[in-house]
Phi, psi and omega in degrees: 000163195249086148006297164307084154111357176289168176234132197222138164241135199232131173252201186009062175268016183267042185151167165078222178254354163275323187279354148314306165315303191300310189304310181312285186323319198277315174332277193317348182070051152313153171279285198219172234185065142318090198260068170324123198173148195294330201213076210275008177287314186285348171320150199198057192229106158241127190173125168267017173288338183256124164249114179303169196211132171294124163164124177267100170312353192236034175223131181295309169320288177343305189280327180279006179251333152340290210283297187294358141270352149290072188253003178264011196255175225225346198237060185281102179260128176272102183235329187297142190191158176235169150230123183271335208035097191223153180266171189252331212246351177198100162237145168317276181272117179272358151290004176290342147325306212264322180286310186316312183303320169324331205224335173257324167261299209298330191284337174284299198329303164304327171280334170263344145314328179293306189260014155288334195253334153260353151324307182282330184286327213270311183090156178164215164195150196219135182221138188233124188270103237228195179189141170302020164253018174274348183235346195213146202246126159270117187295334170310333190224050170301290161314345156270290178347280211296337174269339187272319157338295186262347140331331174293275207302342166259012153315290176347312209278307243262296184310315166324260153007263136306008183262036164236327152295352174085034164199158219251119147274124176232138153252113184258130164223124209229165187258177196304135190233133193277104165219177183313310208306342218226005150348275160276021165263156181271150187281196005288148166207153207301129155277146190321309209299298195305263201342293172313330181281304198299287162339296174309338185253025163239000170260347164261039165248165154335119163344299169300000203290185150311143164247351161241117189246137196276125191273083158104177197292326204275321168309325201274333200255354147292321151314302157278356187270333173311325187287294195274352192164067204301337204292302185300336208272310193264008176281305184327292179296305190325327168329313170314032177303000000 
């Protein structure tokens, strides 16, 4: 799909690789720019193309009032996520699990349920932004793995699903990105503008391209290391305590 003239919806557009998103779209001549964020009062985007949005990906209401005021919209990038950075078998908090799940599969879930009937009315595409720790468990951040995990496999379903309606699923998983969420991970790490740049050219390449896409040298050589020798790829991250 062509970026130029499109209508996008961002969820965690306030900071990060979500206000990154934003900045890419308007670069890119997007028409309007639906800027999702807990706290749209505090928004700060001058264009008058962007309209902030009110919305907690984990309150249903929030996401179905989202979804009937996008109802134009051509773009979903699913960005908001947390890291408690917790371990699964001794975490500091053991509710930290249960929020990651909250917010990282079930709050993606409820937005491509919503903003499935106007993708299809619309045609388009929709991307969820994951992390290549969706495929292999870092024990420091275990409970996020496991939740970034199962955001991949309804990734899987939600593209299933839709390639017969005429919209394009990308599960983007990228290495680590300097950002708050990503703090206490060691560089090197991707800058936004790269993540962003990367998304925009896979969602504009041929219908045919990769639909999962790996981001910078640590996705891709985990990826390929997964391929060739899954054994070694998680002995390796176990180290990581």
């Amino acid at each position: 799909m062509r970026i130029e003239d499109s209508i996008a919806f961002v969820s965690g557009a306030n900071r990060g690789v979500g206000a990154g998103f934003v900045a890419g779209l308007l670069a890119r001549g997007a028409r309007k720019v639906y800027a999702g964020m807990r706290d749209a009062d505090a928004a700060r985007f001058d264009d008058p193309r962007v309209v902030p949005v009110p919305l907690d990906v984990t309150a249903p209401a929030q996401v179905a009032q989202a979804a009937a005021l996008a109802g134009d919209v051509t773009l979903l990038i699913n960005n908001a996520g947390i890291n408690r950075l917790e371990r699964v078998a001794g975490p500091r908090d053991p509710g930290a699990a249960r929020a990651e799940m909250e917010v990282n599969y079930f709050g993606t879930l409820e937005m491509c349920r919503a903003f499935a009937p106007a993708l299809t009315r619309n045609g388009g595409a929709l991307v969820n932004m994951l992390s290549i720790l969706a495929r292999v468990a870092l024990p420091s951040m275990g409970s996020l793995c496991a939740s970034k995990a199962a955001a991949l496999r309804m990734t899987e379903g939600v593209r299933a699903e839709l390639a017969g309606r005429g919209v394009r699923v990308l599960a983007v998983l990228p290495g680590a990105i300097d950002t708050d969420m990503s703090r206490d991970f060691p560089p090197p790490k991707l800058a936004v503008a790269e993540v962003v740049d990367a998304v925009f050219s896979a969602l504009e390449a041929d219908p045919g391209g990769a639909d999962d896409v790996y981001v910078g040298a640590m996705a891709e050589g985990v990826a390929a290391g997964l391929a060739a020798d899954r054994a070694a790829v998680l002995a390796q991250f176990a180290a990581y305590l």
